[in-house]
ZAMARGU-4260 file (C-alpha; in steps of 0.2 Angstrom, whole numbers, plus 5000, padded with zeros to 4 digits):
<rodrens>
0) 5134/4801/5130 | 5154/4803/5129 | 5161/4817/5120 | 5168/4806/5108 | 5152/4798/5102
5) 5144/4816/5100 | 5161/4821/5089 | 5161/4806/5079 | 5142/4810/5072 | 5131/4798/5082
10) 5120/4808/5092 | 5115/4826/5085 | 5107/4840/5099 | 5091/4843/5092 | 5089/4860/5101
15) 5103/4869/5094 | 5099/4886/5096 | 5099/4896/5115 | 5082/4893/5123 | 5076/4894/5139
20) 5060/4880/5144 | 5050/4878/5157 | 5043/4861/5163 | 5025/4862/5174 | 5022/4845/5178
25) 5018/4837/5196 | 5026/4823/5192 | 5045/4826/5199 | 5052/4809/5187 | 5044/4819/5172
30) 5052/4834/5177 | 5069/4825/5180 | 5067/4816/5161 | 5064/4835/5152 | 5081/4841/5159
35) 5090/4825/5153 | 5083/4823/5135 | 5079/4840/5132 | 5096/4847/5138 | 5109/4853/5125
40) 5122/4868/5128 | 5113/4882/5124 | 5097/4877/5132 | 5091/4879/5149 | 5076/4869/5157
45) 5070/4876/5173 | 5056/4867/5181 | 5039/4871/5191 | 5029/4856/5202 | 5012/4863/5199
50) 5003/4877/5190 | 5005/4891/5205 | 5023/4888/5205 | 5023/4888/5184 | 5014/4904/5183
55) 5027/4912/5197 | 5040/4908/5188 | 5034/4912/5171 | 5028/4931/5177 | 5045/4932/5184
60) 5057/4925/5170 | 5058/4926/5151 | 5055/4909/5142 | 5053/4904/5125 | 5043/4890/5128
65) 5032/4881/5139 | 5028/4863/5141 | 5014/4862/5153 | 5004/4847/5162 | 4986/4845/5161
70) 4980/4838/5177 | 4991/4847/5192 | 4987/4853/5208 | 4981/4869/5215 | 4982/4877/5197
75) 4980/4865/5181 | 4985/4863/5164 | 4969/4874/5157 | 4971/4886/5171 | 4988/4891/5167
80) 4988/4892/5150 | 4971/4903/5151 | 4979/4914/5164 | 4995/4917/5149 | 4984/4921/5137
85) 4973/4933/5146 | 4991/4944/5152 | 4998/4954/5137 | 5016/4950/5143 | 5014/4933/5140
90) 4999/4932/5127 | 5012/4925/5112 | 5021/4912/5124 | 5023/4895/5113 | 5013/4882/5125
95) 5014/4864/5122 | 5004/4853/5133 | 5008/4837/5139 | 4996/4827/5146 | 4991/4807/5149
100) 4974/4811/5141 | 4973/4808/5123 | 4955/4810/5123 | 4947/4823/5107 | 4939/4832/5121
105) 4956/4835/5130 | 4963/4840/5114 | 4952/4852/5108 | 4951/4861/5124 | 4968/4864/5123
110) 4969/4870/5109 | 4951/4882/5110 | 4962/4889/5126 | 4979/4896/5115 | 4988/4880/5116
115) 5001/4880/5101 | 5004/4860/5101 | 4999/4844/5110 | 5008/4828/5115 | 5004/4813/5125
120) 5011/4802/5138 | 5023/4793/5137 | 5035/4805/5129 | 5045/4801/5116 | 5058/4815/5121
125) 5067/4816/5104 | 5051/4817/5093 | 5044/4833/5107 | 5064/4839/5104 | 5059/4842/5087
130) 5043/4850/5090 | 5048/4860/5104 | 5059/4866/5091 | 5046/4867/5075 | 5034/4879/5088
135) 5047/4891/5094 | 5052/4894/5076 | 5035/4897/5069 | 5029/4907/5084 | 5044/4918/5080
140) 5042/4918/5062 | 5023/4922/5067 | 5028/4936/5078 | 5041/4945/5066 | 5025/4943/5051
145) 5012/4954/5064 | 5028/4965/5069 | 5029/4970/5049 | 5012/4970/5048 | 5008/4983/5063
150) 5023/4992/5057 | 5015/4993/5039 | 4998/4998/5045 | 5009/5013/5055 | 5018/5018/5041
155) 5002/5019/5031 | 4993/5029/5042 | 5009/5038/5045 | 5007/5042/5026 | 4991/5049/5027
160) 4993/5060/5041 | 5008/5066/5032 | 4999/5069/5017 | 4984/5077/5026 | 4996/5089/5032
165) 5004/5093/5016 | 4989/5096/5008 | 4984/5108/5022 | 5002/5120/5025 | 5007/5119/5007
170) 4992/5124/4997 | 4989/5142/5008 | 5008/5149/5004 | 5005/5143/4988 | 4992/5152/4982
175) 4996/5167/4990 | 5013/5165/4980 | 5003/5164/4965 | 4990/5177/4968 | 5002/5192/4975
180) 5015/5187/4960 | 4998/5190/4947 | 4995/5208/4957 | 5014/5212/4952 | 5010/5205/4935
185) 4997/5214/4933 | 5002/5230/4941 | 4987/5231/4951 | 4993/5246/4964 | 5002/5257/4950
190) 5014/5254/4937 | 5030/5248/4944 | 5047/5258/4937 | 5058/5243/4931 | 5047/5232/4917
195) 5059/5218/4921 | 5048/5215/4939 | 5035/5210/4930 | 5043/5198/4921 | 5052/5192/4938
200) 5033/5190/4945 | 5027/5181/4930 | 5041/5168/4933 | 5037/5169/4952 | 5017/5164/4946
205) 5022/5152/4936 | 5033/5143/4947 | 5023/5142/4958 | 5009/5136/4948 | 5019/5123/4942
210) 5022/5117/4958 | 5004/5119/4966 | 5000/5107/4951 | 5012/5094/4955 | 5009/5093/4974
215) 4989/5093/4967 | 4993/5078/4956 | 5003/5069/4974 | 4986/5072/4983 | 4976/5068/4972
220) 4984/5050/4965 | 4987/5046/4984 | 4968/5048/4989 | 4964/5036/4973 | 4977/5026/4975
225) 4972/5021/4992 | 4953/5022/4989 | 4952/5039/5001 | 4943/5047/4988 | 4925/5043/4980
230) 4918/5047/4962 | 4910/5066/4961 | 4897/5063/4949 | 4886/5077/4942 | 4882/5080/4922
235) 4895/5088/4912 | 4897/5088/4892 | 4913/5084/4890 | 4918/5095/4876 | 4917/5110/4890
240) 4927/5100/4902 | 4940/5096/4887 | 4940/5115/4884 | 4943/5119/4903 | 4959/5105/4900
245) 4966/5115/4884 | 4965/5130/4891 | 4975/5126/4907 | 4987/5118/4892 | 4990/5132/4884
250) 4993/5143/4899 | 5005/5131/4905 | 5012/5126/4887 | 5010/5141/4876 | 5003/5136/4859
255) 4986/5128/4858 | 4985/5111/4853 | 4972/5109/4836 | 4954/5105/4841 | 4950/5092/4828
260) 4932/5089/4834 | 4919/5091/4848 | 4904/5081/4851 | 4894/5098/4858 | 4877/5089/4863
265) 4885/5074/4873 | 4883/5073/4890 | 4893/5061/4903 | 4889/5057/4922 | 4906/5060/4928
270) 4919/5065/4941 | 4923/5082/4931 | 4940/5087/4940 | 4944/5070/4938 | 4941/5070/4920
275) 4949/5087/4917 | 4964/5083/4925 | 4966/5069/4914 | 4964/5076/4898 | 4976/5090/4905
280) 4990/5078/4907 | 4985/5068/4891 | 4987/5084/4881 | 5002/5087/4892 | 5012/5074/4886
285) 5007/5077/4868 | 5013/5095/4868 | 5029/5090/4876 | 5034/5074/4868 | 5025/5076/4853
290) 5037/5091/4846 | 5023/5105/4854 | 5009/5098/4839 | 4992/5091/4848 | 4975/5088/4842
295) 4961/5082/4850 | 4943/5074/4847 | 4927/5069/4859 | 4915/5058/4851 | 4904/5044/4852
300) 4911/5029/4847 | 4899/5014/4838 | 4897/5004/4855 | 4889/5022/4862 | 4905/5022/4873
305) 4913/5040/4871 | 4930/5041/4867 | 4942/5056/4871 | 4957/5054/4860 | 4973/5065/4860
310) 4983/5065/4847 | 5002/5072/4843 | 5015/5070/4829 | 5030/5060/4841 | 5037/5045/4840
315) 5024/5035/4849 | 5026/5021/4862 | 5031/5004/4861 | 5021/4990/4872 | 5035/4989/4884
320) 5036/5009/4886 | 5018/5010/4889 | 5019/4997/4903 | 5032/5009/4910 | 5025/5025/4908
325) 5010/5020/4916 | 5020/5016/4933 | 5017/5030/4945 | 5035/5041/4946 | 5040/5034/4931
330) 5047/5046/4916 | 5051/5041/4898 | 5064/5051/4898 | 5077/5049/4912 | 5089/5060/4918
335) 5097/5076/4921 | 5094/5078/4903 | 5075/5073/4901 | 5065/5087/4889 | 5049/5086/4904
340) 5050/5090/4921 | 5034/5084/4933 | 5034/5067/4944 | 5028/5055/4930 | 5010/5055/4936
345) 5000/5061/4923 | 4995/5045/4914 | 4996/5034/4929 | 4980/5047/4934 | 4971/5047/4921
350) 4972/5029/4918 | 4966/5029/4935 | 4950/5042/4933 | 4945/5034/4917 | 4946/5016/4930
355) 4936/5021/4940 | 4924/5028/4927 | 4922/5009/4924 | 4932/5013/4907 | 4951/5014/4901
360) 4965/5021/4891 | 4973/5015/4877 | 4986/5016/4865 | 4990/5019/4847 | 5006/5022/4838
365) 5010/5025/4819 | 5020/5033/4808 | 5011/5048/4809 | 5013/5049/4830 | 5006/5042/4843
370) 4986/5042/4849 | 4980/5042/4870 | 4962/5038/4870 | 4952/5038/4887 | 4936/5029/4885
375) 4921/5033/4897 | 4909/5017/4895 | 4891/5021/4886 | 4884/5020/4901 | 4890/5036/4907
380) 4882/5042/4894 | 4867/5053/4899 | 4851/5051/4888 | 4838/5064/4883 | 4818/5059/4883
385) 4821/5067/4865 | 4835/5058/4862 | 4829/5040/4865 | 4812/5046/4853 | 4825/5052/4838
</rodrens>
């Protein structure tokens, strides 16, 4: 082939990339064809004449590829390639075999053994160019896709650990932040001279209550996020556990949102710090963006579900900023400027403890302001013997 041929278009190298191949084959004429029509400048053939001198050669040198002979001397086709996939060095080795046989049984057992393509005597040297090709490219695209995947795997775990360790080292210093900032509050060893301390440890307890909760809401949508966490089921009305939510509210928030109505006698079978946390940010969100004005009802709704609605006086939500808000990290209001601090976890959380509740959340907006319901299904509902008599 001149140099002028190749310039003017007529022949194209197949192998176009650097490569380096090695040939096991006893035949020497085979052997002498590979390095002629598999040749191309940035490929190198190196050749072995049986399977000993293959798997020497193949321990010793890094190959992309090798193209390997079934019936050899000493060491064979099946051998070698068994002996490559048992070492860890050369496990992902792209092996084609070329044989004589064409036989299924041949075949197969090539393929059983790692083989990652197959071609038969005679060779049609342009067609295994192109193959010997196709296979390095996907044994490398297969390699780079279990590179990311071990890499995601380590990260996740990576994750975890992290996580496990926050949730260890930072919730100690917290609370003692919080409890020895009450004692000052509260002026539990003797007055303190300058009121203004007090003050300065109410903000100190508050801060770091506010934090605590944060790096709570982090743990906790992590662990159900990730299925880490199971459901803690036990009976609870849910008007107590609503009350626990307002409360927490009002500390945090300072005037209490209106009750409008309880169902007192209505008990769920539910996860109650799930639940709690829930309505906590539900109510949350309707004191802050709903202009500091909240109500909120617990009842039973005609399909016997029970419905825990939160209601405020805001503007409400349209369909595309529910789909938003409900993005974990996500706020409504971005910025420097935004009116609410926290990481944008409370309703991705409670959509996620009424989920795994087996019920949901939805939305309602109006003129009058906006409405969160969470829905526990009826069966959660817990039924009296007197009950299912009435």
């Amino acid at each position: 082939m001149t140099e002028a041929t190749i310039a003017a278009g007529v022949w194209k190298f197949v192998l176009d990339e650097p490569l380096r191949v090695l040939v096991v084959d006893d035949d020497p004429i085979l052997r002498e064809f590979a390095c002629v029509y598999l040749s191309a400048p940035q490929v190198t053939i190196d050749t072995a004449g049986d399977g000993e001198e293959g798997w020497d050669r193949l321990a010793g040198g890094a190959y992309d590829i090798a193209l390997i002979d079934i019936e050899m001397p000493r060491l064979d086709g099946y051998g070698l390639l068994s002996r490559l996939r048992d070492d860890a060095r050369l496990s992902d080795l792209p092996v084609i075999m070329v044989t004589g046989r064409e036989d299924a049984i041949s075949i197969d057992r090539a393929f059983e053994l790692g083989a990652n393509s197959f071609t038969v005597k005679p060779v049609n040297w342009r067609q295994l160019s192109h193959q010997v090709r196709y296979v390095v490219r996907a044994a490398r695209h297969e390699r780079e896709a279990r590179r990311a995947r071990d890499q995601a795997v380590s990260l996740s775990r990576m994750k975890s650990e992290i996580l496990t360790l926050m949730r260890h080292e930072f919730r100690t210093p917290l609370n003692a932040i919080i409890g020895f900032s009450e004692l000052i509050e509260k002026q539990s060893l003797g007055p303190i001279g300058e009121a203004g301390y007090v003050d300065h440890a109410r903000f100190v307890r508050t801060a770091g209550e506010d934090l605590l909760g944060l790096f709570g809401d982090l743990m906790l949508y992590s662990s159900l996020s990730s299925n880490e966490r199971e459901l803690r089921e036990d009976e609870y009305a849910p008007g107590t556990v609503a009350r626990r939510a307002l409360s927490h509210v009002a500390n945090r928030h300072g005037p209490m949102p209106t009750i409008v109505d309880l169902e007192e006698k209505l008990t769920v079978f539910a996860d109650r710090e799930l639940l709690e946390r829930a309505i906590f940010h539900l109510l949350s969100n309707a004191v802050v963006h709903g202009g500091g004005l909240a109500s909120m009802s617990v009842a039973t709704a005609a399909d016997g579900s029970v419905m825990i609605a939160v209601r405020d006086r805001g503007p409400g939500l349209r369909d595309e900023q529910v789909s938003a808000c409900l993005e974990p990290f996500h706020q409504h209001s971005a910025g420097l400027a935004r009116r609410a601090g926290g990481l944008g976890l409370g309703l991705p959380l409670a959509k996620l403890a009424a989920e795994l509740h087996g019920g949901s959340l939805t939305f309602e907006s109006g003129e009058g302001g906006g409405c969160v319901s969470l829905i526990l299904p009826a069966s959660r509902v817990v039924r009296r013997h007197s009950d299912e008599a009435a």
